[in-house]
C-alpha positions as CSV (number, residue, x, y, z in Angstrom):
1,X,-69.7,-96.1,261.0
2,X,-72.9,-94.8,259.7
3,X,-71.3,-92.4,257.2
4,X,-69.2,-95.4,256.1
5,X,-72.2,-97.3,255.5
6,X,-74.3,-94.8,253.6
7,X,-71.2,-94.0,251.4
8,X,-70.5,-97.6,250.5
9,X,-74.1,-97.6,250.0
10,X,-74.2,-95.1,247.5
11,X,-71.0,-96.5,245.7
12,X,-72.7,-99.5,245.4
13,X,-75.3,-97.8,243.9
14,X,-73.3,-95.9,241.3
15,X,-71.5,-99.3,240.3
16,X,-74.8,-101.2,239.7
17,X,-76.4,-97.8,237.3
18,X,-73.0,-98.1,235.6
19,X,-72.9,-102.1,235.2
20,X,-77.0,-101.6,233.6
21,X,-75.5,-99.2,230.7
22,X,-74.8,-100.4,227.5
23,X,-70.6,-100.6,226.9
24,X,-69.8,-97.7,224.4
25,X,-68.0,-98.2,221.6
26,X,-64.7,-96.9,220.4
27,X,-64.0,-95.8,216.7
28,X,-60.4,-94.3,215.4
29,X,-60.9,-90.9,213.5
30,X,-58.7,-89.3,211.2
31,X,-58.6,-86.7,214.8
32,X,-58.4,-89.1,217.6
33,X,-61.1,-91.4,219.2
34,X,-64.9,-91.1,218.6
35,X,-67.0,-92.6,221.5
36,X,-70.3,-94.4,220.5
37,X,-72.8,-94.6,223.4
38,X,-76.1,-96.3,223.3
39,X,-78.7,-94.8,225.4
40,X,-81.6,-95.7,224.8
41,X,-84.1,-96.4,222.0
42,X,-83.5,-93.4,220.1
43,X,-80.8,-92.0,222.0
44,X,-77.2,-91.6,222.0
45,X,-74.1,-89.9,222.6
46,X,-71.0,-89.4,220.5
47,X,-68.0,-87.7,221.6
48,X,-64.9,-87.2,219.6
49,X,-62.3,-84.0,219.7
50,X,-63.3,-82.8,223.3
51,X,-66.6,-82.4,222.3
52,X,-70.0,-84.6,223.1
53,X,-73.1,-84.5,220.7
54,X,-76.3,-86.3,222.7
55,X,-78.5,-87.4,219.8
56,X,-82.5,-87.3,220.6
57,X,-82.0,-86.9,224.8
58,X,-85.3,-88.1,226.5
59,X,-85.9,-89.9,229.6
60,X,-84.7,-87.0,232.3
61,X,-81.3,-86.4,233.9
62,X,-80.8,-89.2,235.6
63,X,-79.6,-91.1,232.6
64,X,-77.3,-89.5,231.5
65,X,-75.1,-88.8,234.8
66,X,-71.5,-89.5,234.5
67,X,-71.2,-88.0,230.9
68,X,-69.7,-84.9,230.0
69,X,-72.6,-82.0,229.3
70,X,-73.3,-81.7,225.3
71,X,-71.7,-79.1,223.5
72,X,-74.6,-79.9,220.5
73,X,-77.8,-81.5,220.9
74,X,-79.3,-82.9,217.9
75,X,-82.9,-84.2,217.5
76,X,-85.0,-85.6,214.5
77,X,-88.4,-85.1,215.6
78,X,-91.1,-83.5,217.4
79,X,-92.2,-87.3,219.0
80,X,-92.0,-87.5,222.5
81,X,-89.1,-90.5,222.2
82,X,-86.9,-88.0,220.3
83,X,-88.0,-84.6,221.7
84,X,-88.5,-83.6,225.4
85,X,-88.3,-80.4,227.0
86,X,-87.8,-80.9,230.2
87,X,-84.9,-83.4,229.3
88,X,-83.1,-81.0,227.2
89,X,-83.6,-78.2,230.6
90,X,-81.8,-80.7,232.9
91,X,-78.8,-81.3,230.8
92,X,-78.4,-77.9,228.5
93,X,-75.1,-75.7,229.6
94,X,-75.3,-72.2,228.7
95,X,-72.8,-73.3,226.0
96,X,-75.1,-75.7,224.1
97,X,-76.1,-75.8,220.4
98,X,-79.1,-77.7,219.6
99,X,-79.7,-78.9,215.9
100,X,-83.2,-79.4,215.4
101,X,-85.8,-79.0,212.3
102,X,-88.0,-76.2,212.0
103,X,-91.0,-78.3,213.2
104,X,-89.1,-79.2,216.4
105,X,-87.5,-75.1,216.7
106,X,-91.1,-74.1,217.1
107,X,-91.6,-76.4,220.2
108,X,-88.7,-75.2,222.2
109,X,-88.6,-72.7,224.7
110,X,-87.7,-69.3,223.9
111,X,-84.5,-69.4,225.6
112,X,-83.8,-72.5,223.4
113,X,-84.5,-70.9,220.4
114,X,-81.5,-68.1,220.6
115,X,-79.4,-70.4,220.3
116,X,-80.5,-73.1,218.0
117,X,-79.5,-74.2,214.1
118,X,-82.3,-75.0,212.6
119,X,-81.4,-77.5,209.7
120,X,-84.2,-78.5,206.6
121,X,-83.7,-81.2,204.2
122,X,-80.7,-81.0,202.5
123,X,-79.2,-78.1,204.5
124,X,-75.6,-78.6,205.1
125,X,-74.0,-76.9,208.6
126,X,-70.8,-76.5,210.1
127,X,-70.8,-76.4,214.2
128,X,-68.2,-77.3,216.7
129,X,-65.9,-78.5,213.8
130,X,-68.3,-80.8,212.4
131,X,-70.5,-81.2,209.4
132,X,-74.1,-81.8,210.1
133,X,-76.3,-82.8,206.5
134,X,-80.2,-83.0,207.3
135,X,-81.4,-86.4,205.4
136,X,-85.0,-86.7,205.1
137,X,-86.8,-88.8,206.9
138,X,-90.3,-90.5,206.6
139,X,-92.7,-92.8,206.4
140,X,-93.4,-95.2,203.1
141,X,-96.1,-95.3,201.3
142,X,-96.2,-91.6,201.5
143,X,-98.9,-90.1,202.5
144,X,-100.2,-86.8,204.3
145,X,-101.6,-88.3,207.5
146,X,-98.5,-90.5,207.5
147,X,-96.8,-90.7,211.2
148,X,-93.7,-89.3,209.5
149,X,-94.2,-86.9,206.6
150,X,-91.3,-86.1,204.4
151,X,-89.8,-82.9,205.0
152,X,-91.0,-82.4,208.9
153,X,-88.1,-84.2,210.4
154,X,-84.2,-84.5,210.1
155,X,-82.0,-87.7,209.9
156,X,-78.4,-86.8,209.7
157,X,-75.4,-87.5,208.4
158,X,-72.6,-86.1,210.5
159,X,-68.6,-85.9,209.6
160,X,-66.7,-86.4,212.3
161,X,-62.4,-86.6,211.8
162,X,-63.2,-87.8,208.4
163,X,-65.8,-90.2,209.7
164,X,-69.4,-90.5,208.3
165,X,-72.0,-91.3,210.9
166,X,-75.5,-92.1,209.9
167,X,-78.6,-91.0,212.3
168,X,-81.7,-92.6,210.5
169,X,-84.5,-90.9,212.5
170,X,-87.8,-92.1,212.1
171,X,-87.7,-93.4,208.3
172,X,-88.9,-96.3,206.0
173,X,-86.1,-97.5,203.4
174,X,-86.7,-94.7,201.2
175,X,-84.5,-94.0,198.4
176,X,-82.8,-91.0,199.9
177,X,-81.4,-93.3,202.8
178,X,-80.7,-96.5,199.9
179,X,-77.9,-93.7,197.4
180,X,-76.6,-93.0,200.5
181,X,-72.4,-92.9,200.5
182,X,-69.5,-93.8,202.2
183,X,-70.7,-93.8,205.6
184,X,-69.1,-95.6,207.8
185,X,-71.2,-96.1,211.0
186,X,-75.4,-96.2,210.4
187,X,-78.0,-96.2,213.3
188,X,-80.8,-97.7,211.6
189,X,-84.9,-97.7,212.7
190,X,-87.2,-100.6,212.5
191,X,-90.2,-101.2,214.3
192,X,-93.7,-101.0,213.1
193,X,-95.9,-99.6,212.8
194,X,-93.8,-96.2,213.1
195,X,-90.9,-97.0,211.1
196,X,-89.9,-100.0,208.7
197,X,-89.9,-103.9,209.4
198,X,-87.0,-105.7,209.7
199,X,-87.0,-107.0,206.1
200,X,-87.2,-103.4,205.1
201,X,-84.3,-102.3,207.2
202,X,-82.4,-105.2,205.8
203,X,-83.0,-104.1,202.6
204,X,-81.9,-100.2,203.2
205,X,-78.9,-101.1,204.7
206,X,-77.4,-103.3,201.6
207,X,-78.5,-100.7,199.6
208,X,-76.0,-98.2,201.3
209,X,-73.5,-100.1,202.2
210,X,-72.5,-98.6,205.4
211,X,-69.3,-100.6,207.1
212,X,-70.9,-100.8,210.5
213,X,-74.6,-100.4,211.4
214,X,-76.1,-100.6,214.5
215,X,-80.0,-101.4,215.0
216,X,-82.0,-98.8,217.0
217,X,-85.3,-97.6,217.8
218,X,-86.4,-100.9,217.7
219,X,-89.7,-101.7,220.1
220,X,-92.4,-101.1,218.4
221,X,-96.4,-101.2,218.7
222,X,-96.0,-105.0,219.9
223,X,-93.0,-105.5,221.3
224,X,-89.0,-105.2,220.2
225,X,-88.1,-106.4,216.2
226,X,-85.8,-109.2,215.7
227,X,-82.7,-107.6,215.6
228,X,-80.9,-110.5,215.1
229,X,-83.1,-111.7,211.9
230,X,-81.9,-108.2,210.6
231,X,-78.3,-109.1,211.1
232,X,-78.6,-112.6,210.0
233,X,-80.3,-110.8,207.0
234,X,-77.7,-108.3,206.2
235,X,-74.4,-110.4,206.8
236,X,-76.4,-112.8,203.9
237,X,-76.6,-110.3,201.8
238,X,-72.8,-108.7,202.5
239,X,-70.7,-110.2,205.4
240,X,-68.3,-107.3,204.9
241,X,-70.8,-105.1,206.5
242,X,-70.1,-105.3,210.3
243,X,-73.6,-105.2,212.3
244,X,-73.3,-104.1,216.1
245,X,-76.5,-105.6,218.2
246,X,-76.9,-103.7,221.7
247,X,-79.8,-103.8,223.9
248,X,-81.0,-100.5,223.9
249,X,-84.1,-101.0,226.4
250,X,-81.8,-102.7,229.1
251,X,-82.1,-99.2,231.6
């Protein structure tokens, strides 16, 4: 009886840390299903083609069991919320590829480093079967004691079965990010004072056009940005552009 109790115990346990994560998403590719799924703040996973990329993993191990281990791991920035060691130990195989800029490559343990891609702005790389572009990322005004200086960090556009996913990073809506093309899903920052405000955001996003966009890395210095201006924002300027609100800080 006791067995029977601690088992359902821990069942029940698993089934409430499942029900607290965000519902992924589900996208067709020109090669099967890509899986979209929210973390948290700044991170995700996306797994299409038998593969799993985890996107700027932080927060330790625990939240991220249940998912398959990443084949790629790609991060942005040196920032704590987008880089952390002792994360990328716990849920590394012996088969993963980390994507990182040279700013973040210099941070990671030795082991980590024989077997990293290290990506600069405007560097375009082929791994697992998909395309990886580095888009800069950084703050606006510029300025050389800027949180975000251009050049340091990596957003990314990656191609996946003829899909064009968007990974912002830390960014204002700088013009590289606004002549943007033809992508078809767009994680987007916003909080200040690290980032961009809502407005700004707003702004980026009809300049690009991208046909779904979900906000991210959204608290900020004084709390969480109005995700739902931003969409009330965008869908005024374009309804065709479809934006996906998920609470990212619900773990």
């Amino acid at each position: 009886m006791k067995f029977t109790i601690l088992s359902l115990g821990l069942l029940l346990a698993l089934g409430q840390a499942d029900a607290q994560r965000v519902q992924p998403d589900e996208l067709k590719t020109a090669k099967g299903a890509l899986t979209i799924q929210p973390i948290e703040h700044a991170t995700l996973l996306l797994t299409a083609e038998g593969k799993t990329i985890y996107v700027d993993p932080t927060g330790g191990v625990e939240k991220y069991k249940g998912f398959p281990a990443p084949d790629l791991i790609v991060i942005t920035d040196i920032h704590g919320d987008h880089f952390d060691q002792p994360t990328i130990d716990a849920i590394k195989t012996a088969k993963t590829t980390l994507i990182v800029p040279a700013a973040v490559a210099s941070k990671l343990s030795a082991a980590d480093q024989q077997r990293t891609v290290v990506m600069k702005n405007g560097d375009k790389q082929v791994n697992d079967g998909f395309t990886f572009t580095a888009i800069p990322m950084y703050n606006l005004p510029e300025s050389p004691d800027a949180m975000h200086t251009k050049g340091r960090g990596n957003g990314y556009v990656i191609e996946i079965g003829k899909k064009r996913i968007y990974i912002s990073g830390d960014t204002g809506g700088i013009p590289e990010m606004k002549s943007l093309k033809n992508i078809d899903v767009a994680f987007v920052c916003m909080n200040l004072p690290y980032t961009m405000n809502v407005d700004q955001a707003a702004e980026a996003v009809l300049a690009f056009k991208p046909k779904i966009v979900y906000p991210y890395h959204y608290r900020g210095k004084d709390g969480f940005s109005d995700v739902h201006k931003f969409k009330a924002l965008v869908n005024a300027g374009d309804k065709q552009i479809e934006v996906r609100l998920k609470d990212w800080y619900q773990q």
